[in-house]
C-alpha angles and dihedrals in degrees: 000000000000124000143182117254122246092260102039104077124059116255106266114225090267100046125097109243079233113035119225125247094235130018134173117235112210108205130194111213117187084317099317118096130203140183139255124188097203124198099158108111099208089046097050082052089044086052098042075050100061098040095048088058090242093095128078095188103098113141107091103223120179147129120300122246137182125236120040095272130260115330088007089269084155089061128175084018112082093212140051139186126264106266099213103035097050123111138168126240147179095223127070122210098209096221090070093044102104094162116223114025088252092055090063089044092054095054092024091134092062093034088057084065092051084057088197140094125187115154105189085197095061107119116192102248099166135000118185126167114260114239101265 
């Protein structure tokens, strides 16, 4: 997949004029949210992007970890995405897509061996910079 570097597209009204090394994405599923700690560069522009209305990316997808992250920021939820392996995407392998975050907790056992999660009916809801 191409994508645009980090300077050469304008600053959307949303975006910081310097982005920040880390943010949370807050995501609705199905009426449910989670958490995702993102340092992934691409994907925090992929993320300013979408909130800003300019980006069509808008489905999380990343490894599957257990625990809630560091300082449980995934709470109630016992797992988390990878932070620096998350991206975000337009296209949905079916095989990560648990639906709504507590039907991966109630199999997270098996969904750990999935080792993926991509809800294609997460919608961006909030997106702040993490404390550096």
């Amino acid at each position: 997949m191409a994508g645009c570097g980090i300077g050469s597209a304008p600053s959307g009204p949303d975006e910081p004029e310097e982005q920040p090394a880390a943010v949370f994405a807050t995501f609705d599923v199905l009426g449910e949210t989670f958490k995702v700690l993102v340092e992934n560069r691409q994907t925090i522009t992929d993320l300013y992007a979408l909130q800003s209305g300019t980006g069509d990316k808008s489905i999380p997808s990343g490894p599957l970890l257990a625990g809630p992250g560091p300082e449980a920021y995934n709470l109630p939820w016992n797992w988390h995405l990878d932070p620096r392996l998350t991206v975000m995407t337009n296209i949905v392998d079916g095989s990560c897509d648990a639906g709504r975050p507590a039907s991966l907790e109630e199999e997270l056992e098996a969904w750990l061996a999935v080792g993926r999660y991509c809800p294609s009916d997460a919608n961006l809801v909030a997106l702040i910079a993490a404390p550096s």
